[in-house]
C-alpha positions in Angstrom: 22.7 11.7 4.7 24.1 8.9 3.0 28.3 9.0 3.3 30.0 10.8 0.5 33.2 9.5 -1.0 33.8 11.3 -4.5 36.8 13.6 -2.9 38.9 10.0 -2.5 37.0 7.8 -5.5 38.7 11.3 -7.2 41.4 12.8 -5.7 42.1 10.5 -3.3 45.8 9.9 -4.8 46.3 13.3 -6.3 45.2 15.6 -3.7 44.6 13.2 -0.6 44.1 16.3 2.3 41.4 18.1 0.1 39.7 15.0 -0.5 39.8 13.8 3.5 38.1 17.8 3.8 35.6 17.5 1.2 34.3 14.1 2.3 34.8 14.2 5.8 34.6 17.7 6.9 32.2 19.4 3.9 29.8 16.8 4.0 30.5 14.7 6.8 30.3 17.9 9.4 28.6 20.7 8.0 26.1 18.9 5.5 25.1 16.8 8.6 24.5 19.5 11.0 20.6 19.1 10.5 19.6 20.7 14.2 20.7 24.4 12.3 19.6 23.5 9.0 17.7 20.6 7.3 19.6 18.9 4.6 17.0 20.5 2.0 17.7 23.7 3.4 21.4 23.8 2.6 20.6 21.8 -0.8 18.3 25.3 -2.1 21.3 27.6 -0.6 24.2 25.9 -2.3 22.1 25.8 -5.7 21.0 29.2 -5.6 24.8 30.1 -4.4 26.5 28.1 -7.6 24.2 29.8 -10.2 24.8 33.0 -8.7 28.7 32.4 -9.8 27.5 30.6 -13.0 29.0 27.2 -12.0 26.9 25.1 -14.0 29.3 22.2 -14.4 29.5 18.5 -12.8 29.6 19.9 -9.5 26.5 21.6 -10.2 24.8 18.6 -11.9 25.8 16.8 -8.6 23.8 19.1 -6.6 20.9 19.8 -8.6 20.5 15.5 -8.3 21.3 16.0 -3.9 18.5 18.5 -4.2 15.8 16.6 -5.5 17.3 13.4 -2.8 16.5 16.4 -0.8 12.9 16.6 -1.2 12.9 19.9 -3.5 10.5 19.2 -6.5 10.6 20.2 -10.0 8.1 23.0 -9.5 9.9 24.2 -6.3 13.0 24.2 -8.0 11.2 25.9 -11.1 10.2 28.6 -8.7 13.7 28.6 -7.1 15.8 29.7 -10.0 13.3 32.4 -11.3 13.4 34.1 -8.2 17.2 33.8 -8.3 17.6 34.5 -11.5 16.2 38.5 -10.5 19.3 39.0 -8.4 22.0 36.5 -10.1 21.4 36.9 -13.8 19.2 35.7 -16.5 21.5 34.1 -18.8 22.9 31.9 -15.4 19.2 30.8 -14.7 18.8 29.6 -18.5 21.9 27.3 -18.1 20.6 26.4 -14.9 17.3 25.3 -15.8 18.9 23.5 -19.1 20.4 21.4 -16.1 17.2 21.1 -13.8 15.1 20.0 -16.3 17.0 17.1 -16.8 16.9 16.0 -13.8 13.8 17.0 -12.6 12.4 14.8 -16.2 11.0 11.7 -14.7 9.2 13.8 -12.1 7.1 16.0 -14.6 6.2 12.7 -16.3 5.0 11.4 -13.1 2.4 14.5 -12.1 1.2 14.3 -15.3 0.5 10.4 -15.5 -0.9 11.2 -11.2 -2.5 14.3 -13.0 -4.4 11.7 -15.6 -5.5 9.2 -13.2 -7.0 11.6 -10.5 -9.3 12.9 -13.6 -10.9 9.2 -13.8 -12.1 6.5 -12.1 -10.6 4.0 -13.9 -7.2 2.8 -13.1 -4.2 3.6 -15.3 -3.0 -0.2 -15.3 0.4 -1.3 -16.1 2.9 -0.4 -19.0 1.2 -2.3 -22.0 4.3 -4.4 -23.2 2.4 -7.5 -24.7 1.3 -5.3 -27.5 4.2 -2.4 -27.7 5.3 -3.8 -30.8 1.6 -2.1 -32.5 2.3 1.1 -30.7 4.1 4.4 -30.8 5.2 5.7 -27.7 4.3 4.4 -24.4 0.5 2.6 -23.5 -0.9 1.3 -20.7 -3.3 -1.6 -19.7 -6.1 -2.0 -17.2 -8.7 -4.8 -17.0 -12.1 -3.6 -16.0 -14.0 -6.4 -16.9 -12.6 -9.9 -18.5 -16.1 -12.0 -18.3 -19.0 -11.8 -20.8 -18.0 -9.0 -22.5 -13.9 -8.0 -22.0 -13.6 -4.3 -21.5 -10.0 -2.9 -21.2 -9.0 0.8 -19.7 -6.2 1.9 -22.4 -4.4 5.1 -21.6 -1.8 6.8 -24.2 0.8 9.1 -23.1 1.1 12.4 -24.9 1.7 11.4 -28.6 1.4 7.8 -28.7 -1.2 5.9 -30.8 -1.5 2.4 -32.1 -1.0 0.8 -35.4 -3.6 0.5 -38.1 -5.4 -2.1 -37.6 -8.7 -3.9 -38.4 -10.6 -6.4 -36.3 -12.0 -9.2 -37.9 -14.2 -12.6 -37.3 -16.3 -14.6 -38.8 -19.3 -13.6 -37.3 -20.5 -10.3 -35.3 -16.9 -8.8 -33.9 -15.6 -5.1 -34.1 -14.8 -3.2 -30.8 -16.6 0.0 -29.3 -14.3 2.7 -27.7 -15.7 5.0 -24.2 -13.3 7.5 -24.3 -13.0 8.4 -20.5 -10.0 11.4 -19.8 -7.9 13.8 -22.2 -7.8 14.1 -25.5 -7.5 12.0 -28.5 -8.1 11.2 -31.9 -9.8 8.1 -34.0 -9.4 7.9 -37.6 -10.6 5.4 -40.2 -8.9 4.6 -43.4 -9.5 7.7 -46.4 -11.9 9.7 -43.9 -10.1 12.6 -41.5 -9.1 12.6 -38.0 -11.8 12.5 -35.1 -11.0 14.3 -32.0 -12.0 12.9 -29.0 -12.9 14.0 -25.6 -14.8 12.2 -22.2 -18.1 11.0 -23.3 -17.6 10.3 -26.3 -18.0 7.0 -28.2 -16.8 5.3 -31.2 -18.6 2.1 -32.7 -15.9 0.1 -34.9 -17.4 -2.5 -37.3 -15.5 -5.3 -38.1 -13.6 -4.9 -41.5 -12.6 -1.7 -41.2 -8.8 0.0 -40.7 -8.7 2.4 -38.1 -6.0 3.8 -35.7 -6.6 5.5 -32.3 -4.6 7.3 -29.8 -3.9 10.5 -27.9 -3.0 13.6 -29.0 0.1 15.0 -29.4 -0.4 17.3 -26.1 -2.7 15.0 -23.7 -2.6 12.0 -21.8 -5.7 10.2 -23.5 -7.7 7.5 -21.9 -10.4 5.3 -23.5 -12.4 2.2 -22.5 -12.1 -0.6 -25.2 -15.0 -3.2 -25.5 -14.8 -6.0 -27.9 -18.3 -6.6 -28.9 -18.7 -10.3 -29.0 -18.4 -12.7 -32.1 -16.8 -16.1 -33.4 -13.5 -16.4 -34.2 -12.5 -13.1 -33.3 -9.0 -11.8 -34.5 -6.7 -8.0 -34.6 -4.6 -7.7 -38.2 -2.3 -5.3 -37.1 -0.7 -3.1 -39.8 1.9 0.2 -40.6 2.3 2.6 -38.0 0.6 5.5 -38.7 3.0 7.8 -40.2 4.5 10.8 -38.5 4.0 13.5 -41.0 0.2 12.8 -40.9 0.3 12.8 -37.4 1.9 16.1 -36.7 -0.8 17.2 -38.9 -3.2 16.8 -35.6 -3.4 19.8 -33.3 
């Protein structure tokens, strides 16, 4: 356990005894006393202990954060304050979780992004930044194939879609789309929304404005294949507007 220093960053000045106890003797001795109890062991007491007195301040905060360090993950600690919430009170598990699920954020994200990727064979890829600027909300990239024909795995998080857009050239040109995992939606300019699930697949002639991305609920995955042609070119336009997106179910 790494050394612990808020008592005297604190009330080292102020109160220089009590913070010498709560960093040397509170931490420094009993945290550290792993051959009784594992340092994840006392993290789920301490929690469950603080909620019980509805203590749900910094201090809490603090240990909710030492918990996760810990190894307790957001579904344990899910599980953890409903079953503590029987015996110490439901209104001091609600302000509990209000804190936990903060914390615990980054980790939901990541099972559902591991969740996404176990459900295909194609790799998620890396955060899409050269082309952010034509999307809302967060997309990703992955090369499958970038001789003859280029063929790019593009995954959408939960509500994020690209621009409008059209593909042009001069000659032959438009892209096909494989969707591959989740659930998303293509739509062409004056025609409705069309969901889209694994399997299916969506020819895009050159000329025409379109938008596609996931739905406001799924991770959504598609392969993008850019059917050959001369002088091949994206005119990227508006962002598809969020009252006609919330529209989609």
């Amino acid at each position: 356990m790494k050394k612990i220093t808020a008592g005297r960053d604190i009330l080292g000045e102020f109160a220089p005894k009590f913070a010498q106890l709560n960093d040397d003797v509170l931490f420094g001795e009993v945290w550290s006393r792993e051959s009784e109890l594992s340092a994840r062991d006392r993290s789920l007491i301490t929690v469950t202990a603080l909620m019980a007195q509805g203590l749900t301040d910094t201090s809490f905060g603090h240990h909710l954060a030492m918990a996760k360090e810990n190894g307790i993950t957001r579904s344990e600690i899910a599980e953890i304050l409903t079953h503590a919430a029987f015996y110490a009170g439901w209104p001091k598990a609600w302000a509990a979780f209000r804190m936990a699920k903060d914390i615990w954020a980054d980790e939901e994200n990541t099972d559902e992004k591991q969740l996404h990727q176990s459900s295909m064979v194609f790799p998620i890829g890396a955060p899409n930044d050269g082309f952010a600027q034509y999307f809302s909300g967060q997309s990703y990239l992955a090369p499958v194939s970038t001789a003859q024909v280029k063929i790019f795995n593009v995954t959408f998080e939960p509500g994020c879609r690209n621009n409008w857009h059209i593909h042009e050239a001069d000659k032959g040109g438009g892209q096909i789309l494989v969707c591959v995992a989740g659930r998303g939606y293509y739509q062409e300019w004056g025609k409705e929304p069309q969901e889209l699930h694994p399997g299916d697949v969506v020819n895009i002639a050159p000329g025409v404005k379109h938008w596609h991305g996931a739905a406001p609920d799924s991770w959504f995955s598609h392969l993008a294949v850019e059917v050959p042609g001369e002088n091949c070119r994206s005119q990227w336009c508006e962002p598809v507007s969020e009252e006609e997106y919330q529209k989609l179910k």
